[in-house]
C-alpha positions, 0 to 999 in steps of 0.5 A: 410124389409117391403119395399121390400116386399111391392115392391114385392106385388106391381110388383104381383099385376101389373102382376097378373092385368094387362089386359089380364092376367088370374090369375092361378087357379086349383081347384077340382069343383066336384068328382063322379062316372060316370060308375060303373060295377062288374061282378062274372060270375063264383059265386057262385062257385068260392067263394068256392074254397080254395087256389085261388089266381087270376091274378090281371090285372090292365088297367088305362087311363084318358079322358078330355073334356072342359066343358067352363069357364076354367072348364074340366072334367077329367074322371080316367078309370079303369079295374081290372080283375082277372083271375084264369087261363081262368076262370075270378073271377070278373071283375070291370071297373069304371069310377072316373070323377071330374071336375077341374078349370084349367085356367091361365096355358099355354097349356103345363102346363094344360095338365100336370095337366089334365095328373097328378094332376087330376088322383091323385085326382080321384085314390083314391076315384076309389080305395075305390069304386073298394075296396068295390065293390070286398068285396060286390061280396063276395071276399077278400079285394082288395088294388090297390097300388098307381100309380106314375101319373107323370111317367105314363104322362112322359111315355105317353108323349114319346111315343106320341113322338117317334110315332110323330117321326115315323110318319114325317119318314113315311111322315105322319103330325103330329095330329093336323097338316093337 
């Protein structure tokens, strides 16, 4: 037993040192707020009418930027806007940023970590931030629901897809292909 886990370790080993090759590292660096907006433009009346019961719309999108070093910035955008037929209640758009290392991985891999592990890192700290700004501006306790991150990547990814598509049709190249 001891053999062949040792003849294991030794091929990791090899592998992992070997020239050229970077081991695979994904690590959260730093989480902060990078914009944080609350507007009440109708308080303090609206705080006053009973049996309000506003339309939550919720809007998601996430940015990147390298920063060097296998470091990225990844930043979870986030707007919430409740309406009460055209009078908007309040409205809340932060930006939850984090930088991540993210090295070793092939491109495919790292932007599905960009995509989907670093916005489940960050949802929950813009969660807590949109939660607590809503009760400072006088309203009820607002709980954003989780959000499946990989489904949304899929979703993404196959849209970037078919518009992939739809461009060659139109005898556009695709990004990044000029």
């Amino acid at each position: 037993m001891d053999d062949s886990s040792n003849t294991d370790k030794g091929a990791n080993g090899a592998a992992n040192g070997a020239a050229g090759t970077v081991a695979r590292q994904f690590g959260l660096r730093q989480i902060y707020v990078k914009d944080l907006s609350f507007e009440g433009p109708n308080s303090p009346g609206i705080l006053t009418e009973s049996g309000l019961e506003p339309e939550i719309k919720l809007s998601l999108r996430t940015t990147h930027r390298d920063l060097g070093n296998g470091v990225t910035e990844v930043v979870l955008h986030v707007s919430v806007h409740a309406l009460a037929g055209q009078r908007t209640v309040f409205l809340v758009e932060m930006e939850q940023a984090g930088t991540f290392q993210i090295s070793g991985f092939p491109a495919e891999e790292a932007r599905a970590i960009i995509g989907i592990a670093c916005p489940n890192a960050l949802f929950p700290y813009a969660r807590e931030a949109v939660s607590s700004v809503v009760q400072r501006g006088g309203f009820a306790q607002l709980l954003l629901q989780p959000i499946d991150f990989t489904a949304l990547f899929a979703q993404a990814q196959a849209q970037a897809q078919a518009a992939g598509q739809d461009n060659r049709a139109a005898g556009v190249p695709p990004a990044g292909n000029a």
